[in-house]
N, C-alpha and C positions, 0 to 999 in steps of 0.2 A: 836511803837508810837501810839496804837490804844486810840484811845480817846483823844488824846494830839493835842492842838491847838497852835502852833505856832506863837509867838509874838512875839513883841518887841526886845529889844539886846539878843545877846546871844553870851560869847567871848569861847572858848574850845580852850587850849595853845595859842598860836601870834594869832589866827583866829576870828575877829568879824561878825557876821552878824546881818545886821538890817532886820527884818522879816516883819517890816512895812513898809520898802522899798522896800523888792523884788517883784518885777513883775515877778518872776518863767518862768525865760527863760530859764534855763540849760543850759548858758553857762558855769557857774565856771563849774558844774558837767561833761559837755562835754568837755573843755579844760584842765583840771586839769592832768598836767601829771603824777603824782603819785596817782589820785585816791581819793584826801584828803577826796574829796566830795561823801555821798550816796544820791539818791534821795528821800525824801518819796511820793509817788505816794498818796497817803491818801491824804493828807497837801499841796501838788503840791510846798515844799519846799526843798531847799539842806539842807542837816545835815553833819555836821563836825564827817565825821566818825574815822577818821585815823590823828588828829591834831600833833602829835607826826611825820608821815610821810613827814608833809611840807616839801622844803627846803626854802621854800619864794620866790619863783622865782617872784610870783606878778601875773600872767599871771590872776588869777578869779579876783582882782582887777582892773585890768587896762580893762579888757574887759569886765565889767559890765557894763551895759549902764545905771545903775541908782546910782551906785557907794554903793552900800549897803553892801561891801565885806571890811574889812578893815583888812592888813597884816601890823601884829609888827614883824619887824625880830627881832632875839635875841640881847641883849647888845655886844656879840663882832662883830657883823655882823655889828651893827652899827657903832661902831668906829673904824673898819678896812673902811667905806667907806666914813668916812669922813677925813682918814688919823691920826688919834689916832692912832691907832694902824697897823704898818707898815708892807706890806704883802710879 
């Protein structure tokens, strides 16, 4: 990432971040139980390294304190939990 400045959206698979939101707390990057997240220490921003590894559990979303982290789970995830689709 050398030279590269960090802004604005950026979606990588269901994973969005707002980079004009984050306050660069490390917590997605520290609670992320698969890892999704790398830090760049350069940029003092997380990077959706591993988007593919989600399963959505939610956890960097729900405990962003500025809410700049936004998880789309996949279409059958969605209508398995809203009862479409019967589990």
């Amino acid at each position: 990432m050398e030279g590269t400045s960090l802004k604005g959206v950026v979606t990588d698979g269901s994973i969005t971040i707002d980079y004009d939101t984050c306050v660069n707390c490390k917590i997605c990057y520290n609670l992320c139980p698969l890892d999704v997240f790398a830090w760049d220490d350069e940029t003092a921003l997380p990077i959706i390294a591993y988007p593919d590894e989600c399963f959505h559990c939610g956890v960097c979303e729900i405990d962003c304190p500025v809410w700049c982290i936004d998880i789309q789970p996949p279409v059958h995830a969605r209508l398995v939990s809203v009862g479409v689709i019967p589990l």
